[in-house]
C-alpha positions as CSV (number, residue, x, y, z in Angstrom):
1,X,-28.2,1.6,19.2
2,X,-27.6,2.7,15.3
3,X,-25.3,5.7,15.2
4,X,-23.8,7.8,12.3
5,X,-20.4,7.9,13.6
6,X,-19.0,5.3,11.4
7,X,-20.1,6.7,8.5
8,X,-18.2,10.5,8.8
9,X,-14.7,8.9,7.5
10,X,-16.5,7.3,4.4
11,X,-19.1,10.3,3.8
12,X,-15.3,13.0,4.2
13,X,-13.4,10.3,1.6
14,X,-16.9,10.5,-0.7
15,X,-16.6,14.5,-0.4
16,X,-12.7,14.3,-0.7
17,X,-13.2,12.7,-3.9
18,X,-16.2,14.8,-5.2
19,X,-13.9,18.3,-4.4
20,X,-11.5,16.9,-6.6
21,X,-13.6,16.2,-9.3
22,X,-14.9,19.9,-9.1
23,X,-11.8,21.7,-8.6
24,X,-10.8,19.5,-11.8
25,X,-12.8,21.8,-14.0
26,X,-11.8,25.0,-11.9
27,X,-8.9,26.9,-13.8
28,X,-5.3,26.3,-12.7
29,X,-5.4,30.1,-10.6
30,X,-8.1,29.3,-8.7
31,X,-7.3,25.7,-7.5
32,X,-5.2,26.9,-4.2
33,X,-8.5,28.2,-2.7
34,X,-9.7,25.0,-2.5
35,X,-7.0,23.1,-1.3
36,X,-8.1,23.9,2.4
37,X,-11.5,22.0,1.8
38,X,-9.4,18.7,0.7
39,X,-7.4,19.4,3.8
40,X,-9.8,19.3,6.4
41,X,-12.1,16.9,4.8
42,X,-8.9,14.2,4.8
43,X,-7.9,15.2,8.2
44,X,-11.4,14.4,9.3
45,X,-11.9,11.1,7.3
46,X,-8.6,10.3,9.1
47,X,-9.1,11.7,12.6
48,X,-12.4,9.2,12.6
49,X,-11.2,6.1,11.5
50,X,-11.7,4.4,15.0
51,X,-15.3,4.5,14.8
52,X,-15.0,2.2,12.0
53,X,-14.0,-0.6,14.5
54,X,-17.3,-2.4,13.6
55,X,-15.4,-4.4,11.4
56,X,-11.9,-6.1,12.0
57,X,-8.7,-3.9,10.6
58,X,-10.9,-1.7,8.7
59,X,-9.3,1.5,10.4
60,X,-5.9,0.7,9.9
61,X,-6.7,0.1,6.6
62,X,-9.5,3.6,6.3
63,X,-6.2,5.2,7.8
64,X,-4.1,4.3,4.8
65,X,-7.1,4.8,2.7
66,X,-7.3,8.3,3.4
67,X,-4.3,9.6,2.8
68,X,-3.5,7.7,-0.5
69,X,-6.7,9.6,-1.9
70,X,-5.7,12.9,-0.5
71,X,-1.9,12.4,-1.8
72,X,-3.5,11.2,-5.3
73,X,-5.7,14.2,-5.6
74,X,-3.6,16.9,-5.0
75,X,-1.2,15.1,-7.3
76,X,-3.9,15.6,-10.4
77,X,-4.7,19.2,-9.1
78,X,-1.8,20.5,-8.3
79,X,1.7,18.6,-9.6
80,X,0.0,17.2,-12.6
81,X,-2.2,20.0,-13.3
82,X,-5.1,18.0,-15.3
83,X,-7.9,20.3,-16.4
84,X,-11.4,18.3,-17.1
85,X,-13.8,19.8,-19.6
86,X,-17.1,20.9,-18.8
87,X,-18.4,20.1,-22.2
88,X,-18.5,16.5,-23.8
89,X,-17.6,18.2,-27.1
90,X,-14.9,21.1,-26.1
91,X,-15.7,22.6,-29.4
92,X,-19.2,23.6,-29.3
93,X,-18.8,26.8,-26.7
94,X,-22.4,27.5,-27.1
95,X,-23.6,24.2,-25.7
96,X,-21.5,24.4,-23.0
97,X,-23.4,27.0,-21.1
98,X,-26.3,25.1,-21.0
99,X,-26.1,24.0,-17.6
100,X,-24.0,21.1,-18.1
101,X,-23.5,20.4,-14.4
102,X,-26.9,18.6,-14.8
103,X,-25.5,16.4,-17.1
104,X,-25.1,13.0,-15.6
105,X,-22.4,12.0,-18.2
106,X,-20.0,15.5,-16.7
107,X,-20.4,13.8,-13.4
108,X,-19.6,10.2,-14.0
109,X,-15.9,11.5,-15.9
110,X,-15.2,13.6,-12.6
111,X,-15.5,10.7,-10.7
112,X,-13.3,8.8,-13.4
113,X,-10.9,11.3,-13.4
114,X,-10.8,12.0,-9.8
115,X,-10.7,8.4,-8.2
116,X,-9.0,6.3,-10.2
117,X,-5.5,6.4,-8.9
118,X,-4.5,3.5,-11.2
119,X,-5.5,5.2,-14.3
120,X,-7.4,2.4,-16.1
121,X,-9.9,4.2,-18.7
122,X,-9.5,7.5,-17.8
123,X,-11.3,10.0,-20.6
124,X,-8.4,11.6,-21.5
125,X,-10.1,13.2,-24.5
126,X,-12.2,15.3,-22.2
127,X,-8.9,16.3,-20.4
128,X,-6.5,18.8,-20.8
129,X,-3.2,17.1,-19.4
130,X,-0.4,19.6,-17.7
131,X,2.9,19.7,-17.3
132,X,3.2,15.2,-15.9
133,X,1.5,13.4,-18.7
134,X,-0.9,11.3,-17.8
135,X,1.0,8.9,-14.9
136,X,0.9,5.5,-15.2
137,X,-1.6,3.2,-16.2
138,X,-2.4,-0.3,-15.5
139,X,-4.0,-2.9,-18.2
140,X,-6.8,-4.7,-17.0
141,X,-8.2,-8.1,-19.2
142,X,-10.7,-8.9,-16.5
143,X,-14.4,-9.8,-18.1
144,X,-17.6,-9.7,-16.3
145,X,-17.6,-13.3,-15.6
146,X,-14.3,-13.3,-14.4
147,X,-15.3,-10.8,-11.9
148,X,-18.5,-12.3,-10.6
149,X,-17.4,-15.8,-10.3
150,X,-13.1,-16.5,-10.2
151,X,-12.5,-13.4,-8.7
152,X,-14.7,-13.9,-6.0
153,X,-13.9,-17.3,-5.9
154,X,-10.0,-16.4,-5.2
155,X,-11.0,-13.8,-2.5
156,X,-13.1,-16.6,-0.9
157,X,-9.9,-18.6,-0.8
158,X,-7.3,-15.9,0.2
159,X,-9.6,-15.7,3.1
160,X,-9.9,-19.3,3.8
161,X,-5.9,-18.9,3.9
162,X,-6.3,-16.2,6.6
163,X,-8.6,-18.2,8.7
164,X,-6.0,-21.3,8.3
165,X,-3.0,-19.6,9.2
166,X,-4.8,-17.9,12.5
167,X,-6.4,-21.3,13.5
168,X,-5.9,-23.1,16.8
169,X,-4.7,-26.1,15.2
170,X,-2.2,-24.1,12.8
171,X,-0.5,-22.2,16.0
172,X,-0.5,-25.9,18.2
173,X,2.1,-26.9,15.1
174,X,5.3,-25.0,16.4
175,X,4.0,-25.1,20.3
176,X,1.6,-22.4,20.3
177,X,2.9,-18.6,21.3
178,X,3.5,-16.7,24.3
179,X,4.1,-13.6,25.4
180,X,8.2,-14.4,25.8
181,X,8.1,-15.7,22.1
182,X,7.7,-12.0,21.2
183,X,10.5,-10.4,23.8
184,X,12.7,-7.9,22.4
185,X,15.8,-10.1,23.1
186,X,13.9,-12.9,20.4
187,X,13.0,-10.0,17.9
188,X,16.6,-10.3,16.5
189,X,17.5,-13.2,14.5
190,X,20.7,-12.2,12.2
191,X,23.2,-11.0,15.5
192,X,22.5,-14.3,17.0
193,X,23.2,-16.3,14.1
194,X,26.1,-14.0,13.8
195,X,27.4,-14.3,17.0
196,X,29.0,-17.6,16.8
197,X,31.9,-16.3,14.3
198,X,32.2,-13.2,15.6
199,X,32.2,-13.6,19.3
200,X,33.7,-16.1,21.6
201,X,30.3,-15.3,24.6
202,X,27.7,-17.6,24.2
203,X,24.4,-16.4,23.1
204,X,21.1,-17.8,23.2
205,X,20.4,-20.8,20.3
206,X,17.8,-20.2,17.2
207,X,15.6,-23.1,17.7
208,X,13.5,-24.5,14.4
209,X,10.2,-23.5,16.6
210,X,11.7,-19.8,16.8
211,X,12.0,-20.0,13.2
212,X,8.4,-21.5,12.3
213,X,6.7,-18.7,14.6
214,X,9.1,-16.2,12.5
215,X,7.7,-16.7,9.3
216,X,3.9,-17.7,10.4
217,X,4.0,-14.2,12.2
218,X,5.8,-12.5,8.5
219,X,3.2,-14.4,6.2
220,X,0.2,-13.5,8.5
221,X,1.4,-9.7,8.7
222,X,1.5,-9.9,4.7
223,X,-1.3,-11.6,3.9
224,X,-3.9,-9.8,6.4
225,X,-3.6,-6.4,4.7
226,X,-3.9,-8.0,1.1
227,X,-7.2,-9.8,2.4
228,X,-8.1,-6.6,3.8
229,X,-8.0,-4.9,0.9
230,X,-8.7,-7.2,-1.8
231,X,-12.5,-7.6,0.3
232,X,-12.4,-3.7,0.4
233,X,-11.6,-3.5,-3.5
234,X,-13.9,-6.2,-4.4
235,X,-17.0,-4.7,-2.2
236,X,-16.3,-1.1,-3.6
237,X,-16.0,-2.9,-7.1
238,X,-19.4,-4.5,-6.8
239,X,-21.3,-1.1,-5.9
240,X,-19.8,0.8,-9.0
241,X,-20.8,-2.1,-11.4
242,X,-24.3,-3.7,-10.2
243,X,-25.7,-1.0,-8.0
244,X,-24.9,2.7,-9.3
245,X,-23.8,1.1,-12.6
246,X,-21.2,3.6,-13.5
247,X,-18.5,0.9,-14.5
248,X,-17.8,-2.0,-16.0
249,X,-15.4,-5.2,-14.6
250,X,-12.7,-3.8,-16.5
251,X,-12.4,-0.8,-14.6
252,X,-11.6,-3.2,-11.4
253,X,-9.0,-5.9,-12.3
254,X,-6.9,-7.4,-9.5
255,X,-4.8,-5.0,-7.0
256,X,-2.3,-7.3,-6.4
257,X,0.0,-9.5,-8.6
258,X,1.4,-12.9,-8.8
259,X,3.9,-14.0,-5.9
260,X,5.5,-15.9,-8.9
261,X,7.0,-12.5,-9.3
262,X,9.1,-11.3,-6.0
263,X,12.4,-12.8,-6.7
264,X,13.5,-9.2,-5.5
265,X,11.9,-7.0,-3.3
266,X,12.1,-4.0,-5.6
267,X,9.8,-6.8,-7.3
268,X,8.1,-7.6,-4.5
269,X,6.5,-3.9,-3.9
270,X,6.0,-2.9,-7.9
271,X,4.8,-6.2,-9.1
272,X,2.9,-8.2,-6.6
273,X,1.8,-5.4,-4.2
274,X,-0.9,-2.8,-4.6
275,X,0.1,0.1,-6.9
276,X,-2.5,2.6,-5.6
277,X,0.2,4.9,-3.8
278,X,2.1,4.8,-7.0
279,X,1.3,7.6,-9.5
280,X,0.9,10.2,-6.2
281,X,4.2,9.6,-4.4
282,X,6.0,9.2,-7.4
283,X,4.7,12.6,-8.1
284,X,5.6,14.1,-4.8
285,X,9.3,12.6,-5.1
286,X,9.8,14.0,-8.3
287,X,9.0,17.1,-7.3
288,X,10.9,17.2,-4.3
289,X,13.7,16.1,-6.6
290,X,13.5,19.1,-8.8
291,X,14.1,21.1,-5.7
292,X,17.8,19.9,-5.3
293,X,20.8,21.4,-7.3
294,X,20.8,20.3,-11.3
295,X,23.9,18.3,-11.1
296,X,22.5,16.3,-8.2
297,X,18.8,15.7,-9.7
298,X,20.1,15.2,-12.9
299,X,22.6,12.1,-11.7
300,X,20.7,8.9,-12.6
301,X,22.0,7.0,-9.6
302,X,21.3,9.8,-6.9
303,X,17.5,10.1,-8.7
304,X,17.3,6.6,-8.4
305,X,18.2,6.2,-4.4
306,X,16.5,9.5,-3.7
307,X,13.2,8.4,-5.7
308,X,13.0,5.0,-3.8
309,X,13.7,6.3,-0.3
310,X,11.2,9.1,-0.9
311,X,8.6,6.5,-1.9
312,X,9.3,4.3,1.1
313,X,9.5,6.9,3.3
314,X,6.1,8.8,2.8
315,X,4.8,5.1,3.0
316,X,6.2,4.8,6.3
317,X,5.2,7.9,7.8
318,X,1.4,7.4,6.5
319,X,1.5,3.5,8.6
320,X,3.4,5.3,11.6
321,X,0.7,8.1,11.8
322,X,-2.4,5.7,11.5
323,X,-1.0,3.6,14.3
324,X,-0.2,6.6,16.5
325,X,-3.9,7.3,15.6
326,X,-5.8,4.6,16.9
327,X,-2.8,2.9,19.6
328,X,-1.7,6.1,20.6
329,X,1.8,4.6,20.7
330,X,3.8,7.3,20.4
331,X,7.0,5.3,21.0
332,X,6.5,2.8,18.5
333,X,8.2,3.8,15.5
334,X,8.0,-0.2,13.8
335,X,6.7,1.3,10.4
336,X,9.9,3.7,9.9
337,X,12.0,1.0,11.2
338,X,10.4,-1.5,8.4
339,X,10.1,0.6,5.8
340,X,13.2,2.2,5.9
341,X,15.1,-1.4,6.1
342,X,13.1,-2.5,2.5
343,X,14.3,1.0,1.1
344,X,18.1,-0.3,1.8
345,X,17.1,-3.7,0.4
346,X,16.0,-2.0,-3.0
347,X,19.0,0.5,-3.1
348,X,21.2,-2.7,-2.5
349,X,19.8,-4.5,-5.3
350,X,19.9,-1.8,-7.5
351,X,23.5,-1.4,-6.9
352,X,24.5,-5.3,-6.8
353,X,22.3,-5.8,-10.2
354,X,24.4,-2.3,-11.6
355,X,27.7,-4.1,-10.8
356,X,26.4,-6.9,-12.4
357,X,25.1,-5.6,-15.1
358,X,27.2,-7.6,-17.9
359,X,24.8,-10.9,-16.8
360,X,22.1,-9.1,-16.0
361,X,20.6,-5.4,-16.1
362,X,18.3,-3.7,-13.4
363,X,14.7,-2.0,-14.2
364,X,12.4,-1.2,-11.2
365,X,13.5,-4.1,-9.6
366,X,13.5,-6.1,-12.6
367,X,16.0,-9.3,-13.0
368,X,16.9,-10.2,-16.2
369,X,19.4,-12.3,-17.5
370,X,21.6,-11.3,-20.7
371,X,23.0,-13.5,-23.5
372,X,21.7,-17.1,-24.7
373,X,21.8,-18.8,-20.6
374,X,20.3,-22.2,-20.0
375,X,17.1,-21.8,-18.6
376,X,17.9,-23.9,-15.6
377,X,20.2,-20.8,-14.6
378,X,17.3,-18.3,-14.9
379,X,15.5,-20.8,-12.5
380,X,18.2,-21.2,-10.4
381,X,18.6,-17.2,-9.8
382,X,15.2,-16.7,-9.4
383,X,14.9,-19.6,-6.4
384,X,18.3,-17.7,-5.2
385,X,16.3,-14.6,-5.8
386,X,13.2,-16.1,-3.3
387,X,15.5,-17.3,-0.7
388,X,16.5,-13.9,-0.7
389,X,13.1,-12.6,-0.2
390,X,11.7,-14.5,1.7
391,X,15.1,-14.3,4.5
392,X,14.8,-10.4,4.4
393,X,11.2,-10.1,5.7
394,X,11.3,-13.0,8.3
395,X,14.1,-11.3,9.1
396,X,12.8,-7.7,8.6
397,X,8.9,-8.4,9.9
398,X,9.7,-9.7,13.1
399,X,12.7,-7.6,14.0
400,X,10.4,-4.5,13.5
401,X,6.9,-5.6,15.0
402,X,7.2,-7.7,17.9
403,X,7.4,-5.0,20.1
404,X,4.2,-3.7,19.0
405,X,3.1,-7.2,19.0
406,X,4.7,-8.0,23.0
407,X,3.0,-4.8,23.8
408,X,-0.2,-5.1,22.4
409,X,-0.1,-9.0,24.2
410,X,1.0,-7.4,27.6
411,X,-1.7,-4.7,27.6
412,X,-4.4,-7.6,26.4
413,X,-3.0,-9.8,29.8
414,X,-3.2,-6.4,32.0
415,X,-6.6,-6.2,31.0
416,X,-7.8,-9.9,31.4
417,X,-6.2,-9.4,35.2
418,X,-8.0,-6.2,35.3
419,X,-11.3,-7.8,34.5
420,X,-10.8,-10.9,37.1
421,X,-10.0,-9.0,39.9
422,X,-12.9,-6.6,39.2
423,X,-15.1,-10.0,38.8
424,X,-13.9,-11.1,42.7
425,X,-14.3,-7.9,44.3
């Protein structure tokens, strides 16, 4: 039987977005009266993500979704400040009382202005930029062949990939999983290596199985979410350009960027990953920041650490609350656990490449060797560099979610039983 149900999170987002574009030509002193209508209409979106369960992971992802959008568009309102003109042409007053809401053009550059978190081809000369700038932007070279034909083709690929790594045949390679593969006892892997030196007790072995399962279950955790929303991306991508025809390709290039690049993790989340959260949280930080007392905000090294936890936390909280939403686990806290760890992972990079900074010099993450050095010694710091990586979230991934993994496999094996015992009655 049809219902609507699954369409009152996407219709709230739609309306979430369309407030914003409104409230963009509003004046600064009025904005706060609608901030209550972005509230509630983000707080239903997100409140109804489970009847989006139609398709696999589209509600964890809709409950991400969500509140990126909300976060971005009180960013532009309210920290940023951006006023959008009414008028294509600001300087003829006259014309600009000629019921220009009619105008489709005034429409299309609120929805550019309001739902474009990246900020690729915003018309910034029909807005009046506050107090921010105008955030950060992301350069796009995609074509309209590239979009309709190698970019689908790599989608079609990544998803391939997916299917592979969940296959039968792939899982049969390191003895298949059980439910004891994911006890508590097995999700730590660094105190058992440990404990060799540092105790005489013996503890229990890491076996090369244990350590296949680890990083099949990190690389499926990672990948899922970039199939996820690279499908997502692409689908919305193709509406905007064939069907309502209100972009071009170039407003759509990739989310996510070359794996070539996370020979850090502070690389790892600001090159390869998705930069939609960006503009918002960094907005949010910053002005949290300007809260604290001047000499603290205005020391480079407390901003840095207090920037980067802020970002990683408000990432957290958003995955914690969207699996509280639709598990109802209110004892699982593997989201603050994970993204807490990678915020200690960046602030120890930043203060290893800092110490080190007569080789090498520290940008966002950024690893770059000083002076004339052989290439072969850039190569060999980067491959140092993705050992690194690549160690912290098998290490990281695992430690943090197979709890919610064991649960989720104990509750599946209650059920089952459930269902048998019902059958024989």
């Amino acid at each position: 039987m049809f219902t609507f149900a699954p369409l009152v999170p996407i219709f709230s987002w739609v309306l979430l977005i369309a407030t914003t574009g409104v409230l963009l030509t509003t004046p600064l002193q009025y904005r706060l009266y609608g901030f209550p209508a972005l509230l509630i209409l983000v707080t239903i979106s997100f409140r109804t993500i489970h009847h989006l369960t139609a398709v696999p992971g589209l509600p964890d992802l809709w409950g991400l979704v969500a509140p990126i959008t909300f976060i971005h568009c009180t960013s532009l309102l309210y920290l940023k400040k951006w006023t959008l003109r009414v008028n294509e042409d600001s300087r003829n007053e006259t014309q600009s009382r000629n019921d220009p809401w009619l105008h489709r053009d005034l429409w299309i550059r609120m929805y550019r202005a309001a739902s474009n978190p990246r900020f690729i081809r915003i018309p910034y000369k029909h807005i009046i930029l506050g107090e921010q700038g105008i955030g950060t932007q992301v350069k796009s070279t995609a074509t309209h062949r590239k979009f309709s034909t190698a970019r689908i083709g790599r989608l079609l690929v990544k998803i391939g990939i997916l299917f592979l790594l969940n296959d039968p045949a792939t899982i049969r390679m390191f003895g298949g999983i059980s439910i004891n593969d994911l006890t508590p006892a097995k999700a730590s892997i660094l105190r058992r290596l440990l404990h060799p030196i540092i105790s005489r007790s013996v503890a229990a072995p890491v076996s090369a199985r244990e350590v296949m399962l680890r990083l099949w279950f990190t690389v499926t955790a990672l990948w899922t979410p970039v199939i996820l929303l690279d499908a997502l991306h692409a689908a919305i991508a193709i509406f905007f350009i064939y069907i309502v025809r209100v972009d071009t390709p170039e407003d759509w290039p990739d989310l996510f960027g070359s794996p070539s690049e996370a020979y850090t993790i502070g690389r790892f989340w600001m090159s390869v990953w998705h930069r939609l959260h960006l503009s918002g949280y960094s907005d949010v930080s910053n002005y949290l920041i300007a809260m604290l007392p001047r000499s603290v905000s205005r020391n480079a090294v407390i901003k840095r650490l207090f920037v980067t936890f802020s970002l990683f936390l408000i990432s957290a909280l958003i995955h914690q609350l969207t699996e509280w939403q639709l598990h109802s686990t209110y004892g699982d806290y593997a989201d603050l656990r994970f993204f807490s760890m990678n915020a200690v992972g960046v602030s120890l990079e930043y203060a290893l490449l800092r110490c080190t900074r007569t080789s090498a010099t520290s940008e966002g993450g950024n690893l770059r060797i000083a002076g004339r050095r052989e290439k072969l010694q850039v190569a060999l710091v980067r491959v140092i560099g993705y050992v690194w990586v690549v160690g912290f979230f098998v290490w990281a991934i695992p430690k943090c979610y197979y709890q919610r993994a064991y649960h989720a496999a104990v509750q599946q094996a209650r059920h089952a039983n459930h269902e048998i015992l019902v059958s024989l009655s």
